[in-house]
VEXDREN-2710 file (C-alpha; in Angstrom, 1 decimal):
% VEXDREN-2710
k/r/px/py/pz
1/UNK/-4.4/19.2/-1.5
2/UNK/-1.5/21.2/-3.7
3/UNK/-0.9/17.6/-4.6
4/UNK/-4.4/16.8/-5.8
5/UNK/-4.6/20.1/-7.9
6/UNK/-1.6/20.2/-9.8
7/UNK/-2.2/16.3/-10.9
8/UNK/-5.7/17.1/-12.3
9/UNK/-4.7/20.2/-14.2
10/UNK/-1.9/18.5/-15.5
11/UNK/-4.3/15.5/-16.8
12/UNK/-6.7/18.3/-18.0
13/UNK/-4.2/20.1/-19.9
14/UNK/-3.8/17.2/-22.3
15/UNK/-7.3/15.9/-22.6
16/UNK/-8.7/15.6/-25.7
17/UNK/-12.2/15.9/-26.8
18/UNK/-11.9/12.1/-28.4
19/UNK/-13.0/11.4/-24.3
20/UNK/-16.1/12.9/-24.7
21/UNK/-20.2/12.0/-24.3
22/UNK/-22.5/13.6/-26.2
23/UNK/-23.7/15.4/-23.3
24/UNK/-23.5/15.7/-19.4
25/UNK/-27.2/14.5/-19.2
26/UNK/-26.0/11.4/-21.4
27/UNK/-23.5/10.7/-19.1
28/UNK/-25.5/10.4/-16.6
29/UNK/-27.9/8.4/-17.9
30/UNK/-26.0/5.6/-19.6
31/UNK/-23.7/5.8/-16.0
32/UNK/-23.3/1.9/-14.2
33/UNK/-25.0/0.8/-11.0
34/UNK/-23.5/-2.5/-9.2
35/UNK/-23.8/-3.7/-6.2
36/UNK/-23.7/-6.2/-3.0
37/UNK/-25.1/-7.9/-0.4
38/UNK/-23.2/-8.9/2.4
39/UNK/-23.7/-12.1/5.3
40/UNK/-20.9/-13.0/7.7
41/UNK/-21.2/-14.9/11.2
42/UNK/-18.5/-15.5/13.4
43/UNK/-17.9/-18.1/16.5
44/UNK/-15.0/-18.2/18.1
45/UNK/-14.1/-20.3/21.2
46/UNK/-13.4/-19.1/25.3
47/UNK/-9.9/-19.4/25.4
48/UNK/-7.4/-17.6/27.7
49/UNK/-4.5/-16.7/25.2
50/UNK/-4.3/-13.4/24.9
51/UNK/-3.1/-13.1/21.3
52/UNK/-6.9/-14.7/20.3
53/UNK/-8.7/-11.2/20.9
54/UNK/-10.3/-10.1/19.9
55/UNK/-12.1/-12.8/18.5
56/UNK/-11.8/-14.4/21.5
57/UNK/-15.3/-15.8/22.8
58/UNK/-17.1/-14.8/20.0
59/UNK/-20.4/-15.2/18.4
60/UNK/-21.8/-12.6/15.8
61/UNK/-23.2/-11.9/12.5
62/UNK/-24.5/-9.0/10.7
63/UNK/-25.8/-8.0/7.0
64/UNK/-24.7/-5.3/4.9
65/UNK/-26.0/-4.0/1.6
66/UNK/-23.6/-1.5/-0.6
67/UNK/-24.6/0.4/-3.2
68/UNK/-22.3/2.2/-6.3
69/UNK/-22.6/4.4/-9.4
70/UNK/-20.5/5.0/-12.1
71/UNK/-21.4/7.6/-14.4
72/UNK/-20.2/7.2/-18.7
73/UNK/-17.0/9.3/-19.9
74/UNK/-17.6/12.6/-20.3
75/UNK/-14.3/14.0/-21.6
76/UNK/-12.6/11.4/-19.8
77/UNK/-14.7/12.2/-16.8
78/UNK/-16.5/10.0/-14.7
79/UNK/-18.2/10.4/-11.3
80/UNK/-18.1/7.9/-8.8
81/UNK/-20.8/7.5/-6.0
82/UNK/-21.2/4.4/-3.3
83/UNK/-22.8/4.3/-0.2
84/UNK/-22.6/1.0/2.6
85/UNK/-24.6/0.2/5.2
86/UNK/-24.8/-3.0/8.0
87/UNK/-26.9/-4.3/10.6
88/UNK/-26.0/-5.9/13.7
89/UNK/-28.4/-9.1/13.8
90/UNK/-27.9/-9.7/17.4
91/UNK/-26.3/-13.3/18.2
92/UNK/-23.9/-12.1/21.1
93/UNK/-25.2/-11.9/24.4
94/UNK/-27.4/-7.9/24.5
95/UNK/-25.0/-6.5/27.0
96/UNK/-22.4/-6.6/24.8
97/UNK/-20.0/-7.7/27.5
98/UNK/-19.2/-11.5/26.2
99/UNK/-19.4/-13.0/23.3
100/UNK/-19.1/-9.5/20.5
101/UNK/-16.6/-8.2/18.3
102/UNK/-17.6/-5.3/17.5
103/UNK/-15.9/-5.9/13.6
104/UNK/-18.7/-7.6/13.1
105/UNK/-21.7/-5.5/15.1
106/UNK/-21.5/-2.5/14.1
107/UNK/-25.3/-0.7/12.4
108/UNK/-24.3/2.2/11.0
109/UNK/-24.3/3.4/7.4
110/UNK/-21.3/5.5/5.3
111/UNK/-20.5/6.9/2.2
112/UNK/-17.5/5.1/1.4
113/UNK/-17.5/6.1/-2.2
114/UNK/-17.2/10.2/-3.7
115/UNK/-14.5/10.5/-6.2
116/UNK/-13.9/12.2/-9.5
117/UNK/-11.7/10.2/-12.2
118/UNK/-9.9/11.3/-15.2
119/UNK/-8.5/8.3/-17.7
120/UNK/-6.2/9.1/-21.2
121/UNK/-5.1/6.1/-22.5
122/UNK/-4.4/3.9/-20.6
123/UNK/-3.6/5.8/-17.2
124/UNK/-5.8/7.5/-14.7
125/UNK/-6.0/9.8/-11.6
126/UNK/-8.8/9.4/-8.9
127/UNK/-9.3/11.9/-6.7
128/UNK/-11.6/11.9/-3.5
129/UNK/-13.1/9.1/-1.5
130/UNK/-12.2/6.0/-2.3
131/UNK/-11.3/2.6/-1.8
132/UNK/-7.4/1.3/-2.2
133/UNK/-6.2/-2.3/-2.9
134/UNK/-2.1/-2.2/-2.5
135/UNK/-0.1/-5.0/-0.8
136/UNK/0.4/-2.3/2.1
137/UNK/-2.2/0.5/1.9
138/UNK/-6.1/-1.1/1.4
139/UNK/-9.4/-1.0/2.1
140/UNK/-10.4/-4.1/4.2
141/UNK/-12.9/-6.1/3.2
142/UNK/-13.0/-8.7/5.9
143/UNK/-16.2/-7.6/7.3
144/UNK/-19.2/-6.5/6.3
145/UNK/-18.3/-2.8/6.5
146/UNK/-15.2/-1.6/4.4
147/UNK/-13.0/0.9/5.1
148/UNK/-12.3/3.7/2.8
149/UNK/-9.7/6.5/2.0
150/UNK/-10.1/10.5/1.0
151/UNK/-7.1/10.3/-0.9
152/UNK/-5.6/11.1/-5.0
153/UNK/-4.3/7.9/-6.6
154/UNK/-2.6/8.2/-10.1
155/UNK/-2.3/5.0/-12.0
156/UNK/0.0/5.0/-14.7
157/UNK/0.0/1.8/-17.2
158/UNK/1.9/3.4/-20.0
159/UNK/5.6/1.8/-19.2
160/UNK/5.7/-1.4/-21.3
161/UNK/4.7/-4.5/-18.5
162/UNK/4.7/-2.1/-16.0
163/UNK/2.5/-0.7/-13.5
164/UNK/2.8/2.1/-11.3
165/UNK/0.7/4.0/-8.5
166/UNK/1.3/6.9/-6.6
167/UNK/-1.2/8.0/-4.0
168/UNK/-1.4/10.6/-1.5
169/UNK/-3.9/10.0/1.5
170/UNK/-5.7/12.9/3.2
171/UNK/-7.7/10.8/5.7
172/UNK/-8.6/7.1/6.6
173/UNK/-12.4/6.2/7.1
174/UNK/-12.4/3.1/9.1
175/UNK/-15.4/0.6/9.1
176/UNK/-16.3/1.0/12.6
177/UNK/-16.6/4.7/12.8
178/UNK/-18.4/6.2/15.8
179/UNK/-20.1/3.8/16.3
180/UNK/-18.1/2.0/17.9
181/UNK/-16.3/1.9/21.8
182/UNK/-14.0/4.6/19.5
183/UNK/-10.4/3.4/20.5
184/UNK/-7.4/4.7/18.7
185/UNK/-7.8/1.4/16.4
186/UNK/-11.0/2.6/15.3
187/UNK/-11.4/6.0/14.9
188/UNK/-10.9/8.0/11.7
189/UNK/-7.4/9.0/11.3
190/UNK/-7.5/12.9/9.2
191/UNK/-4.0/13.1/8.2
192/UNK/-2.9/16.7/9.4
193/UNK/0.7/15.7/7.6
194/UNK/-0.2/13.4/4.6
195/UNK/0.5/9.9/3.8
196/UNK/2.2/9.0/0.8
197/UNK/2.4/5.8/-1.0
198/UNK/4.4/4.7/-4.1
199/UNK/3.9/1.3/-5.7
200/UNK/5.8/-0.8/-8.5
201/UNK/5.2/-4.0/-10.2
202/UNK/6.9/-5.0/-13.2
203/UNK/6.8/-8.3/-15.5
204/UNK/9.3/-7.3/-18.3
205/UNK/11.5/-10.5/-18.1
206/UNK/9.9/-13.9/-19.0
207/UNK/8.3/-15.8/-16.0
208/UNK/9.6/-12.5/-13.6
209/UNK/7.3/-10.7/-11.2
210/UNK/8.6/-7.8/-9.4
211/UNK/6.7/-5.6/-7.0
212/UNK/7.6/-3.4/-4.2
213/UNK/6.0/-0.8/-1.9
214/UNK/7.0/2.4/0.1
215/UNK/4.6/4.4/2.4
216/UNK/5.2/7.4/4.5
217/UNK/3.5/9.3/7.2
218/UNK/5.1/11.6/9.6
219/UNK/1.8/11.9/11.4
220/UNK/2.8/12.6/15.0
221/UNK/-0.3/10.7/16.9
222/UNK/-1.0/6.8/16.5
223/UNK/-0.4/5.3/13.6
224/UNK/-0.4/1.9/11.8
225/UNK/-3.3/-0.9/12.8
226/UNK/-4.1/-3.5/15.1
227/UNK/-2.6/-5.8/16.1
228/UNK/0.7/-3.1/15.6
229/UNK/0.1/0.5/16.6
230/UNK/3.0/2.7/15.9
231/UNK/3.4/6.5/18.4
232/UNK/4.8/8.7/15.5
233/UNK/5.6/8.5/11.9
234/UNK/7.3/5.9/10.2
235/UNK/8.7/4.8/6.5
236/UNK/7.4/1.2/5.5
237/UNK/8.5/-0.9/2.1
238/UNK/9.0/-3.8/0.8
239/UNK/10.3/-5.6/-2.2
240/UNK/9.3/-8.5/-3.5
241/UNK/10.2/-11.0/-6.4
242/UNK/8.4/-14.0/-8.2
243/UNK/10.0/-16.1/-10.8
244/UNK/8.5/-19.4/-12.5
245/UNK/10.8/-22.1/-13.9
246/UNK/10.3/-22.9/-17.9
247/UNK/11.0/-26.1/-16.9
248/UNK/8.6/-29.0/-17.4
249/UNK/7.7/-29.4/-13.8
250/UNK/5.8/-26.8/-12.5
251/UNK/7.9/-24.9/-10.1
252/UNK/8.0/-21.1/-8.9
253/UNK/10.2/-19.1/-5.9
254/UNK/9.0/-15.9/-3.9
255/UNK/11.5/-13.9/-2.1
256/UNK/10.5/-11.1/-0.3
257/UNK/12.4/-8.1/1.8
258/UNK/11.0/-5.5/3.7
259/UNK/10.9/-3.3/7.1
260/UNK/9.9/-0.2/8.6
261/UNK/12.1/3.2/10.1
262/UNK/10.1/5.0/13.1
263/UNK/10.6/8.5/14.1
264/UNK/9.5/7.8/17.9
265/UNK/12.1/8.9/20.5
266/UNK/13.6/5.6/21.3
267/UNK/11.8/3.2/18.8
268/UNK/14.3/0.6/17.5
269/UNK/13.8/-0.3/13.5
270/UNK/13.1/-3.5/11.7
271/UNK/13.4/-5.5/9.1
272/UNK/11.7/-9.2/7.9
273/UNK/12.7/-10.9/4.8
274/UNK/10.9/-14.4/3.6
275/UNK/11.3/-17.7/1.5
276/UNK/8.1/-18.7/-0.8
277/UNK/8.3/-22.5/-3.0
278/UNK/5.4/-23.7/-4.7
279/UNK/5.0/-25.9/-7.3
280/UNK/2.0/-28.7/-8.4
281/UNK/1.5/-32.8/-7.3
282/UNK/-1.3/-34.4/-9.3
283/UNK/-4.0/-31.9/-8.7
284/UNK/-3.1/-30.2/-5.2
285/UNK/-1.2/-27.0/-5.9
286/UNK/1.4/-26.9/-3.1
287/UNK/3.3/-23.8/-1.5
288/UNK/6.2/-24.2/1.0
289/UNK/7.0/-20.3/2.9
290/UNK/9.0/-19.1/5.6
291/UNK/9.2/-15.8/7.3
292/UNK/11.5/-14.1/9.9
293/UNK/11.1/-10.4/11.5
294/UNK/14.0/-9.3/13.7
295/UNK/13.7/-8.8/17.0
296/UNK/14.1/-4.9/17.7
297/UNK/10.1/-3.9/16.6
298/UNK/7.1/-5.3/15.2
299/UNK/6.4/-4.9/11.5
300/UNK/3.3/-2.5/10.8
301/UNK/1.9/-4.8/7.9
302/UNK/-0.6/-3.6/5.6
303/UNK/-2.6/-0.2/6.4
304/UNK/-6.2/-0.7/6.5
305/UNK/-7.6/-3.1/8.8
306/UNK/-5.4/-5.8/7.1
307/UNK/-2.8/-6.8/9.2
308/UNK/-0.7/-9.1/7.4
309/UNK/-1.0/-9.2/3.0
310/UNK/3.2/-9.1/2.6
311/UNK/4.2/-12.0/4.9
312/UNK/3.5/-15.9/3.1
313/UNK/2.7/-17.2/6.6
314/UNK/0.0/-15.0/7.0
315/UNK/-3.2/-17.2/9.0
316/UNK/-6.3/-16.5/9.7
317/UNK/-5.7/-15.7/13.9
318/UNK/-1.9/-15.1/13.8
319/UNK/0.4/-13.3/12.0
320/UNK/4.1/-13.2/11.6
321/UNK/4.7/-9.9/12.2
322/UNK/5.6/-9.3/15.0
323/UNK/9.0/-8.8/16.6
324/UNK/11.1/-11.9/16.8
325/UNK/8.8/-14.2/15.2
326/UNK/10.3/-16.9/12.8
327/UNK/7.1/-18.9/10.7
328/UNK/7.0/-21.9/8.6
329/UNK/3.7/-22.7/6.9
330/UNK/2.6/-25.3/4.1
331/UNK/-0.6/-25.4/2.1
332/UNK/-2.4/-27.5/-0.4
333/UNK/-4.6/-26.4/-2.9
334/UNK/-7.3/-28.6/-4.2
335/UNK/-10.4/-28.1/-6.6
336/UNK/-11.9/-31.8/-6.2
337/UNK/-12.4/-31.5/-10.3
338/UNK/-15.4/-28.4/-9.7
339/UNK/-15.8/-25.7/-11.3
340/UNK/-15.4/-22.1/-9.4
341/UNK/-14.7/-24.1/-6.3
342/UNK/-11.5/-23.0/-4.2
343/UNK/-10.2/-25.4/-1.1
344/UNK/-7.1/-24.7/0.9
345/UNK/-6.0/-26.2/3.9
346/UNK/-2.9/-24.6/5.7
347/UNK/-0.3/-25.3/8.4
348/UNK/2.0/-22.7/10.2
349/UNK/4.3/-22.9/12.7
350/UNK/5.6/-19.9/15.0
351/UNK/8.3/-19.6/16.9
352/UNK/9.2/-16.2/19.2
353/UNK/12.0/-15.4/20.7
354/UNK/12.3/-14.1/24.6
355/UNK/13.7/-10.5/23.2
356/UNK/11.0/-9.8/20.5
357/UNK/8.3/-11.5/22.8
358/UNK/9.2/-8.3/25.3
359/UNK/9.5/-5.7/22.5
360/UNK/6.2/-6.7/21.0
361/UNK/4.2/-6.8/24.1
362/UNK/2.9/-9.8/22.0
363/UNK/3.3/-13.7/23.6
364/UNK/3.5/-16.2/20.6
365/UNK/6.1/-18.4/21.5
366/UNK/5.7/-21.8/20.1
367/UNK/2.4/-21.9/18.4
368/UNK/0.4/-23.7/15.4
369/UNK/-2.3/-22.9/13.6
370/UNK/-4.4/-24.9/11.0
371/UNK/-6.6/-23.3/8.4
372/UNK/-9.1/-24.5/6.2
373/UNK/-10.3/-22.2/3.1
374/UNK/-13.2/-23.0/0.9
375/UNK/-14.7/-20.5/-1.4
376/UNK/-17.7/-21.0/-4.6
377/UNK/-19.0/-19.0/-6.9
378/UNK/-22.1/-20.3/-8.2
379/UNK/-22.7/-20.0/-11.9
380/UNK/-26.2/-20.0/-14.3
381/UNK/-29.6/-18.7/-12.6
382/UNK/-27.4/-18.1/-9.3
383/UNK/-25.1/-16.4/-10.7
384/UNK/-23.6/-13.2/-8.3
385/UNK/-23.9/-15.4/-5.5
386/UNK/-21.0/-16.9/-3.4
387/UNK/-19.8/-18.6/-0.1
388/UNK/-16.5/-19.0/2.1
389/UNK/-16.0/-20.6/5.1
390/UNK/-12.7/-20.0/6.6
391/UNK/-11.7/-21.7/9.8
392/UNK/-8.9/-22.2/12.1
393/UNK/-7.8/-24.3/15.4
394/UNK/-4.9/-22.8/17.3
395/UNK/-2.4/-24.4/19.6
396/UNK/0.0/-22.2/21.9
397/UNK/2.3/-23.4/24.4
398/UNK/1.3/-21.3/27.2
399/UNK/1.0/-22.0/30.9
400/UNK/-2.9/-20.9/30.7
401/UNK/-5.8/-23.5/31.4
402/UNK/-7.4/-23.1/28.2
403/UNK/-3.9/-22.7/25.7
404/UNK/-6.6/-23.6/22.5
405/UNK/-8.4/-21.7/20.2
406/UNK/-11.1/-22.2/17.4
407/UNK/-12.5/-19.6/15.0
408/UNK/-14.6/-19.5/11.9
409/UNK/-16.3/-17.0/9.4
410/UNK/-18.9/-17.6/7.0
411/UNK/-19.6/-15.7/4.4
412/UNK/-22.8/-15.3/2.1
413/UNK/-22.6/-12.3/-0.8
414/UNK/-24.1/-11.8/-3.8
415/UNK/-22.6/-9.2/-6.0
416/UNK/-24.6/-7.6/-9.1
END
């Protein structure tokens, strides 16, 4: 934790009592409670494809309540507590044999949140457990349970229209626990060799987002997540831009680039780059995307339970990221004239070659999905409360009786 040390005396050495409270006990006292309660059922339908697990056959729900506390600035000082805790309610069959996902059954209770932060200005460093939102390194929030990190993230805001993070990750807390069958996928990971993480995003030139992303772990055991586990450390980035026309008609073009190197004896690299258009009919928001991952390896995607947040393609049951994969999606947007109501329905297209079918140990092939998104966030007396249902039918071109798939979540939270 050298790392971890020399940050916080460094912040400490040019504190400056303007930060402070009146006292520790006031701190305390006027500190922040928030919170949430969490509802999400899952079906999904029998079908034989393999690359539908492991929703596959499906039927579950479970509640979750989690609990947080901020204390005031004390000399720039603020303690941060949380704790989370779920409940399987029981709709797959008791033996546990058909019908679960254990995602979504797992009872069990963490402390997902223990961290000390330090802000000057307009910058600050957060140091012990914690939860992480980057395009490649974050804390799923999926299902009820999130996953958490024990970790020192410095965020630095100073640099005009620029923002940067640098974090260095001691150990991943994963939302299943022990409680679960305890595969590699979910198990804690304790870093013996650190993971490190530097992200970049920076809006200096009119109508110009750029972003990009490098993480590192030299860990020698498993690494990365499901669907993608990586034997051995590997480098992972990505760079990506964003630029919107000042033209009258509303028009905007992503680009993305990205890959990983692996250190495993044997492991071929890769690479993906991807094409994002999006631009506005009437009312419906529209985005064109297309992504391509070469054929050598599978890309690792985002650490943290979240396969797939770089890739536009990204569905709800598939993901582009694995090797040899070309995808072609289009969504529409639509708010039917409502208030703090959020529709999407979305198309993709995959397509996987023999080679990157073989070095994947994944069988796409020709496939489509459909997705339909829709998300509210009720307002007056109600306020705190929302609801999403996100669905999707797959079809894959498989020699398999049943080649189809259906799957849906619904979600229920109230935050306060």
């Amino acid at each position: 934790m050298k790392f971890a040390k020399v940050s916080l005396m460094a912040l400490l050495a040019i504190g400056t009592s303007s930060f402070a409270a009146d006292s520790l006990e006031d701190a305390f006292k006027n500190g922040k409670f928030s919170g949430e309660f969490r509802f999400l059922y899952t079906t999904g339908s029998k079908s034989d494809v393999a690359a539908t697990n492991p929703a596959n056959n499906s039927k579950t729900g479970s509640i979750a309540v989690e609990m947080n506390y901020l204390t005031d600035s004390f000399y720039g000082f603020n303690l941060g507590l949380g704790a989370q805790s779920a409940h399987d309610l029981g709709f797959h069959d008791r033996d546990g044999s058909t019908e679960d996902d254990s995602r979504n059954t797992v009872s069990s209770s963490h402390l997902n949140n223990l961290y000390l932060k330090y802000s000057m200005l307009k910058s600050n460093i957060i140091v012990g457990r914690q939860t992480i939102k980057l395009p490649i390194l974050m804390s799923s929030g999926a299902f009820p349970l999130e996953d958490s990190f024990d970790a020192v993230s410095l965020n630095i805001k100073e640099i005009p229209n620029t923002f940067v993070n640098a974090t260095y990750v001691k150990k991943w807390n994963k939302r299943y626990g022990s409680d679960s069958s305890g595969s590699v996928v979910q198990e804690d990971t304790d870093y013996k060799k650190p993971l490190y993480s530097l992200y970049i995003r920076n809006k200096s030139i009119e109508n110009l987002t750029l972003d990009g992303q490098y993480l590192m772990t030299n860990e020698n055991s498993n690494n990365g997540d499901a669907p993608v586990l990586i034997s051995g450390g590997y480098d992972e980035y990505f760079l990506r831009a964003n630029y919107k026309f000042p033209i009258d008609f509303p028009l905007s073009l992503g680009i993305t680039y990205g890959g990983a190197d692996f250190d495993a004896t044997g492991a071929k690299d890769t690479s993906f780059y991807g094409l994002k258009l999006g631009t506005k009919v009437g009312d419906f928001k529209l985005n064109l995307a297309y992504t391509s991952v070469d054929d050598d390896n599978s890309f690792p995607g985002t650490l943290g339970h979240v396969p797939d947040t770089i890739l536009y393609t990204n569905m709800l049951t598939n993901n582009g990221i694995f090797a040899g994969t070309e995808a072609v999606s289009l969504e529409a947007i639509y708010d039917f004239g409502i208030e703090n109501l959020y529709t999407s329905a979305k198309v993709a297209h995959f397509d996987q070659s023999n080679e990157g079918m073989l070095n994947s140990s994944v069988d796409l092939y020709k496939s489509d999905e459909i997705n339909i998104d829709i998300r509210y966030k009720f307002s007056g007396a109600l306020k705190g409360f929302s609801t999403r249902l996100y669905a999707g039918y797959g079809d894959y071109d498989e020699n398999v009786p049943k080649d189809t798939f259906s799957y849906a979540r619904l979600y229920i939270n109230y935050k306060f």
